[in-house]
N, C-alpha and C positions, 0 to 999 in steps of 0.2 A: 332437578326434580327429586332424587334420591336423597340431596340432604333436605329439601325441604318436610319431604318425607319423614325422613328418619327424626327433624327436629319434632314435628309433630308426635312423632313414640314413644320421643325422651318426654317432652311435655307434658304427654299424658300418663307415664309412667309415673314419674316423678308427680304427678296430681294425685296420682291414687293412693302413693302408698303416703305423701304426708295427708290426706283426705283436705286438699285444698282446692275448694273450691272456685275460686278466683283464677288462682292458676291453671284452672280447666277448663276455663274459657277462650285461653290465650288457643289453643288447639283448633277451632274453628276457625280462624284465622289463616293457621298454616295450610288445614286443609283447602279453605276454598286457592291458594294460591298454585293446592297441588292438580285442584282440579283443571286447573287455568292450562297451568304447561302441560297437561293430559293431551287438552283439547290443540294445543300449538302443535303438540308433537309429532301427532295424530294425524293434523294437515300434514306438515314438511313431510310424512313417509307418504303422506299419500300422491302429493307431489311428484316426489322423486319417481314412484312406481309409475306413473302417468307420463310423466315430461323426459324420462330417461330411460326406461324401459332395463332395468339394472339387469343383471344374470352372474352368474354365480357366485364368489362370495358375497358381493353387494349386496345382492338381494336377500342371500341368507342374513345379513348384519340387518336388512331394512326389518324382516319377518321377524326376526328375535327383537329388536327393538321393539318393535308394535306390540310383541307381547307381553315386552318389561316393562313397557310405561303403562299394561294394562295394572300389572302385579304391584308394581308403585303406587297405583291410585289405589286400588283397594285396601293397602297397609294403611295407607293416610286415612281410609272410609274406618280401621280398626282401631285407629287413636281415636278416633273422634267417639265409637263406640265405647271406648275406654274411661273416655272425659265425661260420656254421660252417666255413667256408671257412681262418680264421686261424688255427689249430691245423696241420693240412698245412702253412700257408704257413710260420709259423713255424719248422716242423721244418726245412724244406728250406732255409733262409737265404736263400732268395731278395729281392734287394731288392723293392720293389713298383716296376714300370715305368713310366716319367715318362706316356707317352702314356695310360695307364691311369688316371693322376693326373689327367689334362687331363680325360679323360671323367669322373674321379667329381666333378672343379667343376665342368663341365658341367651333370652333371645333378641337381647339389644347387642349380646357379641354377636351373633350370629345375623341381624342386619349391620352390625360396622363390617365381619366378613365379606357379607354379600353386596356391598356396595363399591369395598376393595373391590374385589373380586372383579366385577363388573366397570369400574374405571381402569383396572392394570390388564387388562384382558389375563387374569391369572386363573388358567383352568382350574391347575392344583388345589389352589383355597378355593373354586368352586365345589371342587368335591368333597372337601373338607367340612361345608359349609350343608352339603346333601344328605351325609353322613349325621354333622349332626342335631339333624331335627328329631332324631333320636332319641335324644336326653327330655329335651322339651314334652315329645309327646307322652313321655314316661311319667313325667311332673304330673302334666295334665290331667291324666289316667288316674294318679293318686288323688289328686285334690280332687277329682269327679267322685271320690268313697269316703272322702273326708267330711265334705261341703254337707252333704245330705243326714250324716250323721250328726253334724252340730248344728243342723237345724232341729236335727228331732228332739235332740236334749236342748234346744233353747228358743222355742217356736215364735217368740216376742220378737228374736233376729231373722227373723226369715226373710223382708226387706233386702238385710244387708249382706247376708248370706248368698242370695239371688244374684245382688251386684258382684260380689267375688269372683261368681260364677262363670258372669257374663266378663268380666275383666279375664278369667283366664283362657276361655271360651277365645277371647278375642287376639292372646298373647299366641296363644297355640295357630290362629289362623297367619300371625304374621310369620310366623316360624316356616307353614304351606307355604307360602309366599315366597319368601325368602328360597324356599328349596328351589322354587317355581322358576327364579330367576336365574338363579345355581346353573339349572339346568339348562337353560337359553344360554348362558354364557360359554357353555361347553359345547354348546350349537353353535353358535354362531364361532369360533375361533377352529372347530374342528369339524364342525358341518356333522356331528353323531347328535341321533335323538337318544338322548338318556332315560325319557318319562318311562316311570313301571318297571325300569329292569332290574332295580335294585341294586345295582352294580352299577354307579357310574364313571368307572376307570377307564 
């Protein structure tokens, strides 16, 4: 399910910044496949919690699971957001902006981290990976003071300017995501809630 996921990000990623449309269709695809193993996964934990009655680490690995494969579908829910995004952009000719490029390898290392991460049961780069969502929200922050200014001086892109928006809007939410997962991973291998403390060592 996580690389299904993740192929879906690249796909969409790579849709936006060459503004190809075609290839941003493939993306719906991968989502409905991620919602599928959502729903599989879903059942088998709810299974186990029923027919087995797990206790303690088990059940901590069942709890983090149920709420990684919530975190996985919604990254796939943000490609798809992303794929619809390249049609506007497209229209408008807008180039795709460099700093916006920085933020989507950003946060495509930081889903290959968090996917490590979560198949090697590797705390370390969980934390690594919590840390840095960091950078990404920093990107974000700027391009949310850039975005509105180059609409004002070119109101004919406002269209396409929207779509940027909504594309980084959406690159930022898998970065949450990512953190989200981070942190289940450091649950479930050490049984500590890390959400909110800022400090996930």
């Amino acid at each position: 399910m996580g690389a299904l996921a993740q192929t879906a990000v690249k796909l969409a990623v790579d849709a936006a910044v060459s503004s190809n449309l075609a290839a941003s269709q493939q993306v719906y695809a991968q989502e409905q496949q991620v919602d599928a193993e959502e729903v599989e996964i879903e059942k088998q934990a709810i299974n186990l919690l029923a027919l087995h009655q797990p206790a303690g680490g088990d059940l901590r690995t069942i709890f983090a699971i149920v709420k990684i494969n919530g975190d996985l579908e919604r990254i796939a829910d943000c490609a798809v957001n992303i794929a619809q995004q390249v049609g506007p952009l497209s229209a408008s000719g807008l180039e795709f902006p460099r700093d916006l490029k920085v933020m989507a390898e950003a946060m495509l290392k930081q889903l290959d981290d968090t996917l490590s991460s979560l198949a090697n049961k590797d705390t370390a780069l969980a934390v690594q990976v919590s840390r840095g969502d960091d950078m990404i929200d920093a990107l974000y922050n700027q391009l949310l003071q850039e975005f509105p200014r180059a609409m004002a001086a070119d109101p004919a892109n406002v269209p396409g300017y929207l779509a940027l928006i909504m594309i980084a809007r959406n690159l930022e939410r898998i970065g949450d995501h990512c953190t989200n997962i981070a942190e289940d991973v450091v649950y479930r291998m050490q049984g500590r809630i890390v959400r909110h403390t800022h400090d996930p060592r």
